[in-house]
N, CA, C and O atoms as a GROMACS GRO file, in nm:
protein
  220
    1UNK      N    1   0.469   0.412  -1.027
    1UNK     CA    2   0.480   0.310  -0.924
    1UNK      C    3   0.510   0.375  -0.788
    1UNK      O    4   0.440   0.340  -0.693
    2UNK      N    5   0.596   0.454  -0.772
    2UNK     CA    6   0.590   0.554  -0.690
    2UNK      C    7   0.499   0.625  -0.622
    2UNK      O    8   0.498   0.664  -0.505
    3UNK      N    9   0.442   0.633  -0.686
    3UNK     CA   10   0.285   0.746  -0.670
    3UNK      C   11   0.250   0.633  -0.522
    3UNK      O   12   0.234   0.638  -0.400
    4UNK      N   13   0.252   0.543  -0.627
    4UNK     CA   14   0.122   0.415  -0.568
    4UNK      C   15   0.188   0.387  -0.414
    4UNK      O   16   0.138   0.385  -0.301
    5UNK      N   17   0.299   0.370  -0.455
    5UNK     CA   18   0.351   0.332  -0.304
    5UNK      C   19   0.336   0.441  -0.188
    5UNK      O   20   0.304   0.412  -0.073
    6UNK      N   21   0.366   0.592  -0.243
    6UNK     CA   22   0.338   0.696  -0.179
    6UNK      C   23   0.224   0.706  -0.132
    6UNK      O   24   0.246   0.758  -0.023
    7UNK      N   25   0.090   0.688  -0.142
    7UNK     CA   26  -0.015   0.698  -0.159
    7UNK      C   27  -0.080   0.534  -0.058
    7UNK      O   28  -0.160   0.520   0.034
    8UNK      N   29  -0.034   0.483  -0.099
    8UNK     CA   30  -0.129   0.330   0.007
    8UNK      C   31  -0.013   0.368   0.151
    8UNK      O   32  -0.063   0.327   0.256
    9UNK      N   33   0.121   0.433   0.170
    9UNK     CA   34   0.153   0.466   0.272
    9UNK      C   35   0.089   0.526   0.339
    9UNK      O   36   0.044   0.478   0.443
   10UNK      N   37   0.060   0.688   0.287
   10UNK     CA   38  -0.035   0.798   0.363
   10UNK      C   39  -0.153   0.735   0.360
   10UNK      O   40  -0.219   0.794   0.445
   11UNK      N   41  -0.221   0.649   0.312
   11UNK     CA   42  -0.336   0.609   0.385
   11UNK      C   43  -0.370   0.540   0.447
   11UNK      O   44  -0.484   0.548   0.494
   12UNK      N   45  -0.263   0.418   0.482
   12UNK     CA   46  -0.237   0.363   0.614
   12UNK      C   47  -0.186   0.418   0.739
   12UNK      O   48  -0.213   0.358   0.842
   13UNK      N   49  -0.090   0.564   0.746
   13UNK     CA   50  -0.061   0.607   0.846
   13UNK      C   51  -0.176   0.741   0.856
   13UNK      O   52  -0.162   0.833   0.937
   14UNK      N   53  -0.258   0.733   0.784
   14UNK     CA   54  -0.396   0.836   0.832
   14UNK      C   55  -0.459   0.749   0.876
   14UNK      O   56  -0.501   0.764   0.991
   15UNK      N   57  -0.489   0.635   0.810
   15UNK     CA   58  -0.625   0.503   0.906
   15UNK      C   59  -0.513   0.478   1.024
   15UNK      O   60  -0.575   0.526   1.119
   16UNK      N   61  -0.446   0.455   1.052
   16UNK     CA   62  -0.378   0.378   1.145
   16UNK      C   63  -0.393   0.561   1.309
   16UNK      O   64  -0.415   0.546   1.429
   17UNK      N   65  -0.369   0.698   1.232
   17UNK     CA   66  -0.405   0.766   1.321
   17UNK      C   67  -0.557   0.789   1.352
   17UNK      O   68  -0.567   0.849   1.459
   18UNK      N   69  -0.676   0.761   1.295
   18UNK     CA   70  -0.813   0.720   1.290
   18UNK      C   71  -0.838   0.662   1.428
   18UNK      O   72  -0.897   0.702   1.528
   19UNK      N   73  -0.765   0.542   1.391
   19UNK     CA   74  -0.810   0.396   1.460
   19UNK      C   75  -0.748   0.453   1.625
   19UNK      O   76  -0.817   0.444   1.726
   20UNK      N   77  -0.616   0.508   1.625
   20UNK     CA   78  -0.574   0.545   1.750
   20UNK      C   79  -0.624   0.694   1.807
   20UNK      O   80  -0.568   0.740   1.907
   21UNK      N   81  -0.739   0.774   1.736
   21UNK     CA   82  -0.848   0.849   1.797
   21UNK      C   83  -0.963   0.811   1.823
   21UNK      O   84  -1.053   0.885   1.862
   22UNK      N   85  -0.971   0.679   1.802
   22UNK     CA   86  -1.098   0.595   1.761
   22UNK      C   87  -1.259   0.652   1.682
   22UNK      O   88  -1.376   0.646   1.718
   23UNK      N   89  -1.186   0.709   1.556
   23UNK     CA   90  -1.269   0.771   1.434
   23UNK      C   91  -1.305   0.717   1.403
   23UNK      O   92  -1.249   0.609   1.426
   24UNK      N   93  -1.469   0.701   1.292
   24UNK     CA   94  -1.475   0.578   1.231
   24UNK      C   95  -1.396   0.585   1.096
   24UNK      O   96  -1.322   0.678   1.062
   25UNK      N   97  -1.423   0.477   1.029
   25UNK     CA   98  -1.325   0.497   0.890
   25UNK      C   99  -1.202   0.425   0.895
   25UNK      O  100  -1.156   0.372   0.794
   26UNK      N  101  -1.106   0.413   1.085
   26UNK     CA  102  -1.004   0.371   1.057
   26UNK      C  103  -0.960   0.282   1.012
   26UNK      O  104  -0.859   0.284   0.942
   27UNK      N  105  -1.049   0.143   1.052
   27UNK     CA  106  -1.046   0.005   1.018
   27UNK      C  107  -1.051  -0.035   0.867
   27UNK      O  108  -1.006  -0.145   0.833
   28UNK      N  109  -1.116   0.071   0.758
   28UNK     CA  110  -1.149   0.076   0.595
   28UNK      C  111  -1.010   0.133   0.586
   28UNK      O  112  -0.931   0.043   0.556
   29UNK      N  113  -0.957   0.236   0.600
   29UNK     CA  114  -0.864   0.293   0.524
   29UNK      C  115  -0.724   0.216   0.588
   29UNK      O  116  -0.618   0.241   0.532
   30UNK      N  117  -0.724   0.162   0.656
   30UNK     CA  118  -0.551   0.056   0.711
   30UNK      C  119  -0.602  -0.064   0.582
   30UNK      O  120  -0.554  -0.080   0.470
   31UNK      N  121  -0.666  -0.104   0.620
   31UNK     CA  122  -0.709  -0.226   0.493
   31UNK      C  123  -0.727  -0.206   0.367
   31UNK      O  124  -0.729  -0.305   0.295
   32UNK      N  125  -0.750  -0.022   0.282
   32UNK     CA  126  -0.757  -0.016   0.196
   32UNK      C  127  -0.552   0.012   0.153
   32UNK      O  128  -0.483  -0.025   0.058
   33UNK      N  129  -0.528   0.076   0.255
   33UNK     CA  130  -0.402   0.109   0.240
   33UNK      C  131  -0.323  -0.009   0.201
   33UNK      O  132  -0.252  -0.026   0.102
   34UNK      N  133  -0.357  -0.108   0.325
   34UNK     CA  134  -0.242  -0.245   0.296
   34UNK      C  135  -0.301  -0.300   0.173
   34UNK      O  136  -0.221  -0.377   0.122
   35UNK      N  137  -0.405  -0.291   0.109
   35UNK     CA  138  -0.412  -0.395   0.001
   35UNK      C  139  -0.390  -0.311  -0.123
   35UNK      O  140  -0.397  -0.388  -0.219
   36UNK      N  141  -0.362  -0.161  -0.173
   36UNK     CA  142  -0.311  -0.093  -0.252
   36UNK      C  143  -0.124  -0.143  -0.241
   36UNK      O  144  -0.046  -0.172  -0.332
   37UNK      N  145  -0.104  -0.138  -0.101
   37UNK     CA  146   0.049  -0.182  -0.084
   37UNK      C  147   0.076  -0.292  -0.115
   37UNK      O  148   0.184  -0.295  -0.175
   38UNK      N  149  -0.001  -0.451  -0.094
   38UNK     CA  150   0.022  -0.548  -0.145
   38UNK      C  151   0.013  -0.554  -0.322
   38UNK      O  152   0.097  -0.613  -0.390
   39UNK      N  153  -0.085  -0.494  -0.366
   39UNK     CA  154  -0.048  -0.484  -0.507
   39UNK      C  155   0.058  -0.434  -0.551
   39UNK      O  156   0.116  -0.491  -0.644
   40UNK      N  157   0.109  -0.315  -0.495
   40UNK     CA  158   0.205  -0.246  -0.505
   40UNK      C  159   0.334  -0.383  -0.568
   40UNK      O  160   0.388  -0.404  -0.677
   41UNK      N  161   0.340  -0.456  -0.418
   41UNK     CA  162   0.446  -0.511  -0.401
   41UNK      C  163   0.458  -0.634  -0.513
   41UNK      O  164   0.563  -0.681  -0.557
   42UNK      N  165   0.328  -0.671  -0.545
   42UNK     CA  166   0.329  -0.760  -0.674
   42UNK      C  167   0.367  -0.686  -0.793
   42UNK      O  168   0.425  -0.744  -0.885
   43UNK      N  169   0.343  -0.583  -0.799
   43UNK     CA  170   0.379  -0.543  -0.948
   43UNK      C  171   0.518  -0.536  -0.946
   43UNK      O  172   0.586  -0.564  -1.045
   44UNK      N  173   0.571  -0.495  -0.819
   44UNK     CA  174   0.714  -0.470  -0.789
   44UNK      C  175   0.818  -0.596  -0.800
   44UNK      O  176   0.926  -0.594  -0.860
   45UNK      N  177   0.761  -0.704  -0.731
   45UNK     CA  178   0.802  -0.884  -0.762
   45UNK      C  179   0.838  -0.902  -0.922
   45UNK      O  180   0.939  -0.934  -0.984
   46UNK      N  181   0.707  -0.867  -0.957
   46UNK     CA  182   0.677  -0.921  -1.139
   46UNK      C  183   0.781  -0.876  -1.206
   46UNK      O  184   0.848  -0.948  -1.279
   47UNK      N  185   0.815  -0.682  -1.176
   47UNK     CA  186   0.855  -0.654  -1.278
   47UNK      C  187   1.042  -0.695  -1.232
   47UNK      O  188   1.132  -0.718  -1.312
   48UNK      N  189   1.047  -0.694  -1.127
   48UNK     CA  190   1.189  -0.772  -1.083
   48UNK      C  191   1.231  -0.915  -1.156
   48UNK      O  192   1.343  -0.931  -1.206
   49UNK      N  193   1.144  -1.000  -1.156
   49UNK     CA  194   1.137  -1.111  -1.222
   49UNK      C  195   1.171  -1.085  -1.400
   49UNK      O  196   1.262  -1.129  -1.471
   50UNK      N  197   1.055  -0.996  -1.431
   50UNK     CA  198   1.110  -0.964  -1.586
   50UNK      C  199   1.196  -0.935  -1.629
   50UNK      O  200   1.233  -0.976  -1.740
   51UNK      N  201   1.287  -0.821  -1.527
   51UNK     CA  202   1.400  -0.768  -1.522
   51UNK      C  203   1.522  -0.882  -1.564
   51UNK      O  204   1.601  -0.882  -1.659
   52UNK      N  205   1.509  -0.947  -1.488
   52UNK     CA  206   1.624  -1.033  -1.462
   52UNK      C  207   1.610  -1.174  -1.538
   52UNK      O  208   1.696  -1.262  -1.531
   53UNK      N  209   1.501  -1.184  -1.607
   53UNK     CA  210   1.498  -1.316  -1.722
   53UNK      C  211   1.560  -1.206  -1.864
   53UNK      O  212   1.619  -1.274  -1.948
   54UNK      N  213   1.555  -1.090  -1.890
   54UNK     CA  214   1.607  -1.045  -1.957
   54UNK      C  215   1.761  -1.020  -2.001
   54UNK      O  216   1.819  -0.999  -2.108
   55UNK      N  217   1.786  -1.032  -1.902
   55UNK     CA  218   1.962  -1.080  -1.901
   55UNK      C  219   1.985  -1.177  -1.902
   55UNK      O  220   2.102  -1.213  -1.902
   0.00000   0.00000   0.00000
């Protein structure tokens, strides 16, 4: 889970330096980044939720 989060970070702050050299690519990789991070954050919700119906 880690990985994942590590990973949709660095590729939002590489698209996000793209977009502010105006490379192409930047606009794909901020959007691929944030939507690896939004999954991220669901799996992260879910497994919080499981966590805590378990007690």
């Amino acid at each position: 889970m880690r990985k994942m989060l590590f990973y949709s970070v660095m590729i939002i702050i590489v698209g996000l330096v793209f977009l502010w050299r105006h490379w192409p690519g930047g606009d794909t990789m901020t959007i691929l980044g944030g939507g690896v991070f939004v999954t991220w954050l669901i799996f992260f919700i879910i497994e919080k939720i499981i966590s805590n119906q378990d007690n």
